[in-house]
N, C-alpha and C positions, 0 to 999 in steps of 0.2 A: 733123304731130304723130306720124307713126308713130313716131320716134324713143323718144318719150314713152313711148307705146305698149309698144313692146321694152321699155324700159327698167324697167317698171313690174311685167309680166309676169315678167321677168330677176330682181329681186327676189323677189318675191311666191315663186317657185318655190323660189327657192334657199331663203328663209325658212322652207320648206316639209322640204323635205330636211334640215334644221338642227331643227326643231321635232316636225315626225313621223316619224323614222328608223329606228323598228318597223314604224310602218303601210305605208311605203314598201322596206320588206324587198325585198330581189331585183330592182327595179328603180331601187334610184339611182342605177345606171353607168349605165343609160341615157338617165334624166332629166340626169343632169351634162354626157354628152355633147347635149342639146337646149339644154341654158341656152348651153353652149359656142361652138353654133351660130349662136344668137340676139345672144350676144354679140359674135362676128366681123359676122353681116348689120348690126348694129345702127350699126355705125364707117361703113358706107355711107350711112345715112338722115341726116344733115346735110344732104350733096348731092343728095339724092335728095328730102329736102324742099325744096329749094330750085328745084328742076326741078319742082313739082307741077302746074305747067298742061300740061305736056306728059302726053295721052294715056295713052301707057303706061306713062309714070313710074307717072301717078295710078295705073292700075289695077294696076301691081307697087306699089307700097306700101298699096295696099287687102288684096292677097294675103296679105303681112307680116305687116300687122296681124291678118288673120283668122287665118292661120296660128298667130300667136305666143298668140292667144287661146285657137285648138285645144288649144297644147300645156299650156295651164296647166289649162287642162278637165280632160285624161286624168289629170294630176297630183288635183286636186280631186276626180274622182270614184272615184278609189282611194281617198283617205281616207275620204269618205263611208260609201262601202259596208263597209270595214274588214273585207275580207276576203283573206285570205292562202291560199286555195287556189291549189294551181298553175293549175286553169285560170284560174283570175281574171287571176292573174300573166301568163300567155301570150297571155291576149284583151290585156291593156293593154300589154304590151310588144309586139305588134302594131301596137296603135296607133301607137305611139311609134316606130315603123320605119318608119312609113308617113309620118308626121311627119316624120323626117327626112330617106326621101327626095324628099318635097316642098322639105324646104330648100335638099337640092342643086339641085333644079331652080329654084329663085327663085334661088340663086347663080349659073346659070349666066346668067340673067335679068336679073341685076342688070351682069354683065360686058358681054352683049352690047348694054345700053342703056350703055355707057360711063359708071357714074356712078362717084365717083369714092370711097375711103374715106380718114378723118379718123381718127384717132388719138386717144383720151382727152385727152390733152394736150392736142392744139389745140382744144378745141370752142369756145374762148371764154377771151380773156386774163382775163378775172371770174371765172371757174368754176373752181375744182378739181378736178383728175382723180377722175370717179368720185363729187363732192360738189358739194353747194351751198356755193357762196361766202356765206358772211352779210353783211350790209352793216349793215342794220337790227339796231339794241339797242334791247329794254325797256328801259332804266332810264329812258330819255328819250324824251318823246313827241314826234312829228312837225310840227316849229314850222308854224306858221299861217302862210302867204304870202298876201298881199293887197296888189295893186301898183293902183295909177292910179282907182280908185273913191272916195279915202275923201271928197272934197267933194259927190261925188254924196249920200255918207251923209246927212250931215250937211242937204244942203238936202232931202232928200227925208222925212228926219225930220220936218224943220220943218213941209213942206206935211202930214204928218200930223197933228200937234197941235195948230200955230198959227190960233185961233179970229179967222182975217183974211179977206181976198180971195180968198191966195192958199190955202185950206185946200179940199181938193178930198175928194170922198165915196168918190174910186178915183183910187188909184196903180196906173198901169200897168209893167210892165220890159220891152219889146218888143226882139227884138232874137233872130239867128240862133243852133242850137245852138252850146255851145262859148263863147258869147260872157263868161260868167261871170253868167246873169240871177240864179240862183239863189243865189248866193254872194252876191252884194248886198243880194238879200232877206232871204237869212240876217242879215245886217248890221243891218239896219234892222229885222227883227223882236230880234235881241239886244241892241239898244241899250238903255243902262238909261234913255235918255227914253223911251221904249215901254213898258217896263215898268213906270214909274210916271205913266204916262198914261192908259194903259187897264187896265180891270177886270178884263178876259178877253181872252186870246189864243189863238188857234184858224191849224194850220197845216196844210193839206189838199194831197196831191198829187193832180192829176187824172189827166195822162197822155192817153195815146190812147183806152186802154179803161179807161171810165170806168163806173161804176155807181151809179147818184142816189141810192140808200136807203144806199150804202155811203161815200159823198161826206157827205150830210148827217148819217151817224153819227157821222164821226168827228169834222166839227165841231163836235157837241153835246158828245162825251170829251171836247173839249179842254174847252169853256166851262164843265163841270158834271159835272169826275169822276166826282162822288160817287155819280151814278145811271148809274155806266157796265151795268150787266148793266139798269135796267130801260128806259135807250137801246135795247139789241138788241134788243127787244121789241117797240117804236112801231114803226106803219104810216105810211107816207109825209107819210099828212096830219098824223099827231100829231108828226110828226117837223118839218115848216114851221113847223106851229102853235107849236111851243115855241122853234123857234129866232128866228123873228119877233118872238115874245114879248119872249129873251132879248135882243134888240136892243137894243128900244124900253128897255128897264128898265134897264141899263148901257153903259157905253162901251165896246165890244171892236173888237177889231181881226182880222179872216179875213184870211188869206193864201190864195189858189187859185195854189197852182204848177203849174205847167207845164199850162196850160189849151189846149188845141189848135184847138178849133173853136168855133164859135156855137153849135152843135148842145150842146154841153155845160154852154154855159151856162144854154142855154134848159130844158134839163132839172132844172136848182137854181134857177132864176130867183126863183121863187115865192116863196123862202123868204129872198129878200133883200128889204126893205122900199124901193121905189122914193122914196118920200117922202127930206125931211130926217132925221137921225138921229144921235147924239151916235157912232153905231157908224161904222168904216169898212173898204174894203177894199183888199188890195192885191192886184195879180196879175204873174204875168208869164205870158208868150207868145212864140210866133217870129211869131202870126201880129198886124198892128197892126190888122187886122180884128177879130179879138176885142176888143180893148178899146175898140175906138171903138162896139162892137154890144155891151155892155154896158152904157155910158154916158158919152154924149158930152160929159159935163160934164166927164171926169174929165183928169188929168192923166198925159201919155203919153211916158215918159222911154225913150230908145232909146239906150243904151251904145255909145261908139264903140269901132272896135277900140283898143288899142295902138299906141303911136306905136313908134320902132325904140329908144329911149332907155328905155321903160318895159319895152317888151319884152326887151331885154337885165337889167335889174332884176331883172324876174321869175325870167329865167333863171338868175342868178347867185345869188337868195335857195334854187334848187331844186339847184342842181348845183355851183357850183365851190366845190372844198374849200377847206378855213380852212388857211391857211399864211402862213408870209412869202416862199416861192420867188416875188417878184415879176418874176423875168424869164422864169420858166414861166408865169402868173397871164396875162403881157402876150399872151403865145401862146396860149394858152386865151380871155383875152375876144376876140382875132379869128375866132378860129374859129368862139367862140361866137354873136358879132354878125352873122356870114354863115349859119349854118345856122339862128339864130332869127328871118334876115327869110323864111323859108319856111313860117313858122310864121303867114305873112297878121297878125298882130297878134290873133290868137285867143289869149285863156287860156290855156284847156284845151288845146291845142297846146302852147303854149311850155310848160306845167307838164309833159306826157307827154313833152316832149322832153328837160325835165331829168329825168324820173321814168330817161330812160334813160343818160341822162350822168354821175350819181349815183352810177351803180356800175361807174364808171369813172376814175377817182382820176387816172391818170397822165396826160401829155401824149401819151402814143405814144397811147394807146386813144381819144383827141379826137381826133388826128388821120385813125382811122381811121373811126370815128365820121361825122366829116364828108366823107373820101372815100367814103364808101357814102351819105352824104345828095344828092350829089353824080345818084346814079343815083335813088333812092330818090325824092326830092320834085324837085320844079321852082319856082322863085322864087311867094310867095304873089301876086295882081294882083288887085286892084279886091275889087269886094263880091261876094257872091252862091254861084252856084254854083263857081267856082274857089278862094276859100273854102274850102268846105264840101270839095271835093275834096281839097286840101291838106291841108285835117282830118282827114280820112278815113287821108289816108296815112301821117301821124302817128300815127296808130291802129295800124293794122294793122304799121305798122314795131315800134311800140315792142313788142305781141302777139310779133310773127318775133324780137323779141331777148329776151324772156325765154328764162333756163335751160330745159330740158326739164321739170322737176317740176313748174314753175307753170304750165304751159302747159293741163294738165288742168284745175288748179285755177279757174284764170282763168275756163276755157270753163263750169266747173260751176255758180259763179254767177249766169250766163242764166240757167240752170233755174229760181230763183224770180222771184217777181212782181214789176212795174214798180215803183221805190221801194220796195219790201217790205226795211225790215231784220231781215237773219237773225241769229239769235242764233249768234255765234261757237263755243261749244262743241259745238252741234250739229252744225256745220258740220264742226269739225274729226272729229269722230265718224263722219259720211259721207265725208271721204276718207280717210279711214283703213280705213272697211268696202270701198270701191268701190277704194280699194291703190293710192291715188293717194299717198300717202308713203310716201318709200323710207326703209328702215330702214337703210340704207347712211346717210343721213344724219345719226343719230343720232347725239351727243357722248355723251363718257361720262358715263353715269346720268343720259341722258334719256330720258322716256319720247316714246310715239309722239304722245301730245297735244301734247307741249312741241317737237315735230320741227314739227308740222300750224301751231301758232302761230308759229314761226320761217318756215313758208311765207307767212301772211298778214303778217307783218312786212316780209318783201319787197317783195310787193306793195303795200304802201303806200310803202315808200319808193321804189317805181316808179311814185307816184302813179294805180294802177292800179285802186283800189279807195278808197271813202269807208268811215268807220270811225266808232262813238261809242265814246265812251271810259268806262270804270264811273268815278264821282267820289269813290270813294274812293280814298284815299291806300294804304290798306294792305290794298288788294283783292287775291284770287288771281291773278284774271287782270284785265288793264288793258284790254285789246280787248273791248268788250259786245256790239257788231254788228256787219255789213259789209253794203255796198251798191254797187249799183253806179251811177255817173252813166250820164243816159238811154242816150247815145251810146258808153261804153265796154260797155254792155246790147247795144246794136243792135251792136257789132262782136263779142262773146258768140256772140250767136245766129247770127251770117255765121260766123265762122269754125267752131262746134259743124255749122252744115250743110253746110261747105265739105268737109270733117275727117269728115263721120258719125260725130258724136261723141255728139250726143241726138238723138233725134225727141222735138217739142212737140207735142201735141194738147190743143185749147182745146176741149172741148163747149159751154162756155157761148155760142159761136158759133152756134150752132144746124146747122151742117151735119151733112152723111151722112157717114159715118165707116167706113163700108160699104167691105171691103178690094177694089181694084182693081188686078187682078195687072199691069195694064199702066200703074199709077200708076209714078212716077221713082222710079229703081231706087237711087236715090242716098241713098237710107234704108234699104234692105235690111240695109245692114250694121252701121248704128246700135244700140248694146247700153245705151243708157238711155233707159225709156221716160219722161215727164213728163204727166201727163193734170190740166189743171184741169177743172174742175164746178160746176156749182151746182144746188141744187133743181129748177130751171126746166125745166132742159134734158137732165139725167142719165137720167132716166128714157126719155127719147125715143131719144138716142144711146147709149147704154150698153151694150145688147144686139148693135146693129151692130156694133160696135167690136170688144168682146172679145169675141163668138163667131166673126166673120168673119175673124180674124186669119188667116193662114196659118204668121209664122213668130216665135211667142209664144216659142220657146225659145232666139233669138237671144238674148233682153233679160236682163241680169243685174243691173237697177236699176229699179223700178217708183214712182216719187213721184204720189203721188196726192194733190192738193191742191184744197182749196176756198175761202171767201173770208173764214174763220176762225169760220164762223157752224156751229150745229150741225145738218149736211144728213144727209138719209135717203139711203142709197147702195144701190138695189134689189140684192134678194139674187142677177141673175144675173153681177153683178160681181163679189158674195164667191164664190160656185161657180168662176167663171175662172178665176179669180186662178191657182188648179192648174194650169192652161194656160202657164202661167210659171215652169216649174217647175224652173229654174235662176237664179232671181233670187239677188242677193248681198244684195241692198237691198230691203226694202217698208216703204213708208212711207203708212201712212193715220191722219190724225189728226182730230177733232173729227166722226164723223161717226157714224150709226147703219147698219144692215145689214139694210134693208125693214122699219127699225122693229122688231127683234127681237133682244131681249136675245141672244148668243153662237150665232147658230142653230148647228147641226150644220154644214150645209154647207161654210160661210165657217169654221169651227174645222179643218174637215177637211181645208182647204182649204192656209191657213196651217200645218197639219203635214205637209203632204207638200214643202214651203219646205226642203228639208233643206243646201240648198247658203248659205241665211243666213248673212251675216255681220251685219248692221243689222235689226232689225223694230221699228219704232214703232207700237203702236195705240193711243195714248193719247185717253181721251173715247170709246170707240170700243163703250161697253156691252160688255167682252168680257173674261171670266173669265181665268186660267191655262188655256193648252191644254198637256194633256197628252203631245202629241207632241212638245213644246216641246225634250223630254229626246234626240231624234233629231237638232236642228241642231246638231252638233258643231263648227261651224265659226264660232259665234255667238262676236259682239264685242259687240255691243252690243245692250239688250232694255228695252226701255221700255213697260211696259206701260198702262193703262187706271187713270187716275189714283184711281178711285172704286169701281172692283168691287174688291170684298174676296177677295184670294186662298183658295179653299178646295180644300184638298187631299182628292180622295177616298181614306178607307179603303182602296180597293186599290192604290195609285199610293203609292208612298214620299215621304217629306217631302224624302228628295234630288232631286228632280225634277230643280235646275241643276246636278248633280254632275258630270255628264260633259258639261257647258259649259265644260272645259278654258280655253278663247282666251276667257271673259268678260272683257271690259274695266271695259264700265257699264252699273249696272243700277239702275233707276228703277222701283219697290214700289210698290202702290197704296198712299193715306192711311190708317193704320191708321182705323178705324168704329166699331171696336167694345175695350171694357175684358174682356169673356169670354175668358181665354186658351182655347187653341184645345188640340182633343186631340193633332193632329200635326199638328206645326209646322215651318213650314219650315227647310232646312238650307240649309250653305253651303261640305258640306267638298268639295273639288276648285278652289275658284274662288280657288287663290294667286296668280292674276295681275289679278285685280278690283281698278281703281284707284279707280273712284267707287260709289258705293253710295248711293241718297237714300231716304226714308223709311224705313228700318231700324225695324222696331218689335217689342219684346220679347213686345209679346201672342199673335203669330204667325211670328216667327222666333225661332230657336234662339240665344240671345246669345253661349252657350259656344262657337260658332265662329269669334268675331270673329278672335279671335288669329290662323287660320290666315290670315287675307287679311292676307298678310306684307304687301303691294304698295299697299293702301287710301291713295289719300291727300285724298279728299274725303268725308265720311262726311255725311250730315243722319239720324238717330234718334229715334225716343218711346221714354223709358222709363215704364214705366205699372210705379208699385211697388204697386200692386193687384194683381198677379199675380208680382211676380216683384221681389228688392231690388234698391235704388238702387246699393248699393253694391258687388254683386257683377257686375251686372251693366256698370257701368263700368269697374270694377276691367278686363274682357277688352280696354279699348281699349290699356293698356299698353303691350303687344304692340305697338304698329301705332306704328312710329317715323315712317313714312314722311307720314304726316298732313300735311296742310297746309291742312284748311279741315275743321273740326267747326261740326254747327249739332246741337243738342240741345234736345226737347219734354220736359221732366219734368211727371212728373202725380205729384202725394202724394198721399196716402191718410190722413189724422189723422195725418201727422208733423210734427213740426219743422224738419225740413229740413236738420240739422246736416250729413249728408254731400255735401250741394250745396257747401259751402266747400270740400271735398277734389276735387269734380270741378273748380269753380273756378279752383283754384288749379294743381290737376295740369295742366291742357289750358290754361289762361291763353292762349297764343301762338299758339293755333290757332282758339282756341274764339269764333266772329267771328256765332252768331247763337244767342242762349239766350229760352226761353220755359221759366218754371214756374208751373204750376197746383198751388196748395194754400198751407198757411200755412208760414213764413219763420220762422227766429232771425230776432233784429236784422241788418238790411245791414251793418253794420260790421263784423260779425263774419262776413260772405261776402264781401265785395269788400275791406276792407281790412287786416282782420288773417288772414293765412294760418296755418293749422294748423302744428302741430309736424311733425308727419308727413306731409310732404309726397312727390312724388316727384322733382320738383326742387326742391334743396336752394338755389339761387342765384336764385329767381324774383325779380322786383322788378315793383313795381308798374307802371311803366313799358312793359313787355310788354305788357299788358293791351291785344289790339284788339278786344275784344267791339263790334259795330256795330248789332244791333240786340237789344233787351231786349222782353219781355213778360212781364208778372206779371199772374196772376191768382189770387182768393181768398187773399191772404197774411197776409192781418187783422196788418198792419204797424201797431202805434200809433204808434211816433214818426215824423218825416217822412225821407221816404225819401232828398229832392230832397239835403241835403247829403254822402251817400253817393254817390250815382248819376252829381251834376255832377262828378264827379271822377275819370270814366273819360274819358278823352281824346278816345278813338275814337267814342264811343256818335254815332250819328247816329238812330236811330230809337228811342224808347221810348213804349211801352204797358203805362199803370198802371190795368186793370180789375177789375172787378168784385171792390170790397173788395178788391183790393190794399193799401189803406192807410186805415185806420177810424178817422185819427183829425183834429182840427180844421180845422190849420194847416198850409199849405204853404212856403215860403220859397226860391225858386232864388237863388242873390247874386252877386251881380260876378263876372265872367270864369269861372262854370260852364257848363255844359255847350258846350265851347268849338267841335265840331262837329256840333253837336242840329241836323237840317232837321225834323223830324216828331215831334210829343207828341201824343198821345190820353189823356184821361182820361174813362175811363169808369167810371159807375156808383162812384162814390167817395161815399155815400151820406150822411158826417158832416162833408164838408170846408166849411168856415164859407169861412174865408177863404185867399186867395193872391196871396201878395206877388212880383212879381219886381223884382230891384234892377239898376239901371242897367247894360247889360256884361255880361248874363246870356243864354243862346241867342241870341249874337250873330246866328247864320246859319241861324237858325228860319225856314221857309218855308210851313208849314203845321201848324196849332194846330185841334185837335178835342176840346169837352167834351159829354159825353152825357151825361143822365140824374146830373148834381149838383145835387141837389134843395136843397141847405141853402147852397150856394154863392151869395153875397148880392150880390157884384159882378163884372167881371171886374176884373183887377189895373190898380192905376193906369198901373204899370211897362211893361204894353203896349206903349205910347207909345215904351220906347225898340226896339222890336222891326222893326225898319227893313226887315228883310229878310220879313217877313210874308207872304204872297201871299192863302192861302186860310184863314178863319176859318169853322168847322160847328160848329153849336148846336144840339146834338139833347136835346128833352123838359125846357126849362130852367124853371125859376120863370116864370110870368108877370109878377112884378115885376122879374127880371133880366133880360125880352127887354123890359121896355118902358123900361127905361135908355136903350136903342139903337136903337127907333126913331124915324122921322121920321112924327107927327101932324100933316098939315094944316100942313107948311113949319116945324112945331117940332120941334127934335130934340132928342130924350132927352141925360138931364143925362150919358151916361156915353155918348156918342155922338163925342168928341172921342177916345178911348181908339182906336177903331176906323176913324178916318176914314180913316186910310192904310192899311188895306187893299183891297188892289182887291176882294176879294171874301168877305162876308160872307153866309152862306148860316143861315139859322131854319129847322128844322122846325115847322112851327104842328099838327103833330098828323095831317094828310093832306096833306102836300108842302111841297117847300123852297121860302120865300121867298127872295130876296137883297135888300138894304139897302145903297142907293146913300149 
């Protein structure tokens, strides 16, 4: 990956010289000539990757790498310092001599190991010189391939529902990695016979490293949302007790994926009811020991591979392009049917082989394709480990063919936890701080997030990566997560150790972490550290670790991760951390600092961080640091979701001013309605694309306008301190917009310039919450003002996706305004939002509603829905409607229902619904089809089979 390496460096620097060419006065003929350098050594390392088992290849492209990392250091810490004395200039241009004649000695190094140099041109017939090739388009998502399963589906459904013989209490999916168990399970849990079978559905990955209180937490999220935070709470036993509970009371269905040992089961065993029970389970394994040491009743289904007729299939739904050339087509399926029987009849094989074929269009590039499979793999043979071997080299081939730019990308991945889906944005945010996208890649008027999403676009359609997708149609971004399957994880972490690309350190291990200079040196050079933790065990190893270090200023990425619960991180971790005092990246989230709100030390710590580009400490009890104003080099700053920014009287309100490179920045939740005496500023940050929380109580709104570049904003305007409408009036400005979410709080008005914000932001404006009283809805959603700022708006635009109204004292009913936003998927109508009788949703409104809350609606008598109304409602919550005398007849036709919650209702409206001694209430037919119906009786939820 040196190549990668160069290449990234090469940018990064050049970016450098183009962006700071003040701060770099007097030494950019020198730096021009090191990128120059880097760029001639860099035409070598194709071949020189390619020789990496040989010895001194390795350790000359270890050199490279370390080298090419030097030189963007000296680069970096001239800016830092931002000093333009000549000595300053003389020490670094020093450097930079020294630098380069280190390179001529790697050039002479690289001639007398014969390797050999490539040309821009040729790296790769896919690639464009100097760019990524795109293959992969947004507009369309990446069709579902599913070859040779779907009768397994269907019978294995059966044995789950059908109350006969053959209905068994555990379905097993046994079978080796790769083999596709998970994808099947997938199946069979997304069948809509499963959905309307069972009550509750619960999907748990295990893994190797498994954790029993974190195993049984997340099967209770699944069954019983609604008490997700007072779930993280319960101790093991109240954690069996409720889920044993929840058995015996409803039908559900656990899935345990990827369960590995008996050891793991024995550790949940408890909390599964051995008896008969309407509940069941399924799992899969590689091992058929597990499922038979679970329960030998159950039924043990073992997937065969692929025959050579399926497996060609599969290959042809992944890789060969749509055309009529069928006498090119005929030369491609032979090619293809010889190099996919090396593919042993594994899935995940043949799909990674077309992940590589994909982006390769022509017939010359299959052909070459198969002459390098030719050296590459060896005919797949029999079951087992040759298999598994063949797998294996499918992996790592497809790995050696990715571009140079994904090849980081790929390996960064490993870094989090087993089945852990990362949230996409963040993601992109961390390679872009850590300069793993090239800005060489960029189209015109893209920004570097829309570069970072075209890199995971690749990778999926190199089948490289698992992905969810956001379900809205007219979402910002379409990618929600990424993940990686178990096995393309375990070739992550091989090649990240092969490469010294990260060092993992797991404490939760319980070993000594105690540095041993005679440990393998094949870490030394690794510059991102990874450390998970938990309560347990932090305290014991934490001190070894990072005091004992020897070489902390290697690392220029620090990810410190827990198991998302909120862990005390003894304070001589926050003192370290300074020991790292070249980091680009630190990332600590959900955790506290020996239980002490922002101590000194850990503040003092994080500003002396001045080489930042990434700082996350959200949850983290931790103020605004004041040095904050020193990381110049910050991209991105996410701070601590709950403490309240408070600016000291000595410290100026620009604090972020000379955070020049701010990309995105993440506010704590405004607290408080008190405007603040000085308030935060925003002028210098014209290159700020996201911005969330913005709130007018303590930031200055008069600055908006300069963040020319904004194009994600979420805001509270609180008009208790400060107008609606002057303060919106600033987003004008901000053409670039492409996702507004807006908190309005009133203050005894009526609300009339909410129609102008409305109207103005219509086409961006995709998540609106207001507090206080309202005009009439018709007169904000469907009659636009005279004075608008687009003159040509039509109602059609309109993708508002989620609503919240609160106190609007609405008398007429809202529902015939509101079912007539297209988009709306989530609304909440609380507390006196609407004070008056009668409700009415009618045929074919709210055409994409999955989520209605009403709460606290204190006079609503009655509510009618009419047939064809929240077609694709999935979940319905009323609180606290005291005078609400039934629920709607119309229910009934509400097909897509799942979860129904009924908090603080009449006792004559909950007892419509229950079932007395095998009598069920007269309005008990309304609800039947929902799987699950949840009463608060006052101190805890029932649920009503």
């Amino acid at each position: 990956m040196a190549e990668a390496v160069v290449s990234i460096v090469v940018a990064r620097v050049t970016d450098l010289l183009i962006q700071e060419p003040l701060a770099l006065h007097g030494l950019k003929d020198e730096i021009q000539q090191v990128v120059t350098k880097l760029q001639l050594i860099k035409t070598f390392l194709r071949d020189a990757d390619s020789r990496i088992s040989e010895c001194q290849v390795r350790t000359l492209v270890a050199d490279i790498r370390a080298l090419a990392y030097d030189a963007e250091h000296v680069v970096e810490s001239f800016i830092v310092k931002a000093s333009s004395s000549a000595r300053n200039r003389r020490k670094q241009a020093i450097k930079i001599k020294d630098i380069e004649s280190k390179m001529s000695l790697l050039s002479d190094r690289i001639r007398d190991n014969n390797i050999k140099s490539t040309s821009e041109s040729s790296n790769s017939l896919s690639e464009a010189p100097g760019k990524l090739k795109r293959f992969h388009s947004f507009t369309t998502v990446e069709p579902e391939i599913f070859v040779g399963f779907h009768g397994a589906v269907d019978r294995l459904v059966g044995h789950l529902v059908k109350k006969s013989d053959d209905c068994y209490p555990l379905i097993s999916i046994c079978g080796m990695g790769g083999l596709g168990k998970t994808t099947l399970a997938q199946k069979i849990y997304n069948h809509p016979t499963i959905k309307a079978s069972f009550a509750g559905l619960a999907w748990v990955s295990i893994s190797q490293k498994w954790q029993t209180k974190l195993v049984l937490q997340r099967i209770l999220i699944c069954l019983i949302h609604e008490k997700k935070e007072e779930i993280l709470t319960w101790d093991d036993d109240k954690l069996v007790e409720n889920l044993l509970e929840i058995q015996q009371r409803k039908k559900c269905l656990i899935v345990l994926d990827d369960i590995w040992t008996t050891d793991a089961w024995d550790s949940i065993k408890s909390a599964f009811t051995a008896q008969t029970s309407v509940s069941k389970l399924m799992l899969t394994s590689r091992n058929v020991e597990v499922a038979v040491h679970v329960n030998r009743e159950g039924f043990i289904y073992q997937p065969e591979c692929l025959n050579e007729e399926q497996s060609w299939e599969l290959l042809k739904l992944k890789a060969v392009p749509r055309g009529d050339h069928l006498d090119i087509f005929t030369v491609m399926e032979k090619l293809g049917r010889e190099m996919v029987k090396k593919c042993a009849g594994l899935p995940l094989a043949i799909v990674i082989l077309g992940g590589i074929l994909v982006t390769k269009p022509s017939l010359m590039e299959w052909e070459k394709v198969y002459a390098d499979s030719l050296g590459s793999l060896e005919k797949g043979k029999g079951l087992g480990e040759d298999q598994q071997r063949e797998l294996f080299h499918v992996l790592v081939w497809s790995y050696n063919d990715l571009p140079p730019q994904l090849k980081p990308c790929f390996l960064y991945l490993g870094k989090f936890g087993e089945d852990e889906q990362i949230e996409v944005e963040t993601l992109y945010q961390l390679w872009i701080a850590e300069g793993l996208v090239l800005s060489t890649d960029k189209r015109e008027g893209e920004t570097m997030m829309q570069v970072a999403e075209s890199y995971m676009g690749e990778l999926i359609h190199r089948s490289m990566v698992q992905v969810t997708f956001e379900d809205m149609e007219n979402s910002r971004t379409k990618i929600k997560s990424s993940s990686l399957h178990d096995l393309m994880r375990d070739l992550s972490l091989f090649q990240a150790k092969v490469e010294d690309f990260s060092e993992v350190i797991d404490l939760r291990e319980g070993n000594d972490f105690q540095f041993n200079p005679s440990a393998d040196l094949r870490s030394i050079d690794s510059r991102q550290l990874v450390v998970y933790y938990d309560e347990e065990h932090i305290s014991k190893q934490s001190k070894s670790y990072f005091v004992k270090r020897s070489n902390e200023q290697q690392y220029r990425s620090m990810l410190l991760f827990n198991d998302g619960v909120f862990t005390c991180l003894p304070k001589v971790v926050g003192s370290h951390v300074a020991n790292f005092r070249f980091l680009r990246v630190f990332c600590m989230e959900n955790a506290e600092v020996d239980g002490i709100l922002y101590p000194r030390s850990f503040v003092r710590a994080l500003g002396s961080l001045v080489y930042l580009r990434y700082l996350s400490v959200r949850n983290v009890s931790l103020s605004l640091i004041p040095s904050i104003q020193n990381m110049v080099l910050l991209q991105t700053l996410k701070l601590d979701l709950f403490r309240p920014i408070s600016i000291p009287s000595w410290l100026s309100g620009n604090i972020l001013g000379k955070l020049g490179h701010l990309r995105h920045l993440c506010l704590p939740l405004s607290d408080s309605t008190t405007p603040k005496k000085q308030k935060l500023r925003f002028e210098g940050l014209g290159k700020l694309e996201t911005l969330e929380n913005f709130s007018n109580v303590w930031c200055e709104a008069k600055d908006i306008p300069q963040l020319i570049n904004l194009q994600k904003l979420t805001l509270e305007v609180d008009s208790g301190c400060d107008d609606v409408r002057q303060t919106l009036k600033n987003l004008s400005s901000s053409s670039n917009l492409g996702y507004l979410g807006i908190s309005l709080i009133l203050h005894d008005q009526p609300g009339e310039n909410v129609r102008e914000l409305f109207w103005d932001y219509n086409s961006i404006l995709e998540k609106l919450s207001i507090t206080g009283r309202l005009a009439e809805l018709a007169q904000l959603f469907e009659n636009p003002p005279r004075n608008i700022l687009n003159n040509h708006v039509k109602e059609s635009l309109i993708r508002i996706t989620s609503l919240t109204l609160k106190s609007s004292l609405l008398v007429d009913d809202p529902m015939p305004v509101l079912e007539k936003i297209p988009t709306l998927r989530n609304l909440d109508l609380s507390y006196n939002s609407f004070v008056g009788k009668e409700m009415v949703c009618s045929s074919m409104g709210f055409p994409q509603l999955t989520s209605l809350v009403l709460d606290y609606l204190p006079n609503l008598v009655k509510w009618n829905i009419e047939e064809g109304s929240m077609s694709v409602l999935t979940k319905l919550e009323i609180f606290d409607c005291s005078m609400l005398e039934e629920l709607p007849e119309g229910l009934i036709f509400l097909t897509s229902l799942r979860n129904l919650f009924l908090y603080r209702m009449p006792k004559d409206f909950i007892h419509k619904l229950r079932t007395v001694n095998g009598k069920r209430g007269q309005d008990f037919y309304k609800v039947a089809h929902v799987p699950l119906l949840a009463i608060f009786n006052g101190s805890k939820w029932q649920y009503v089979e």
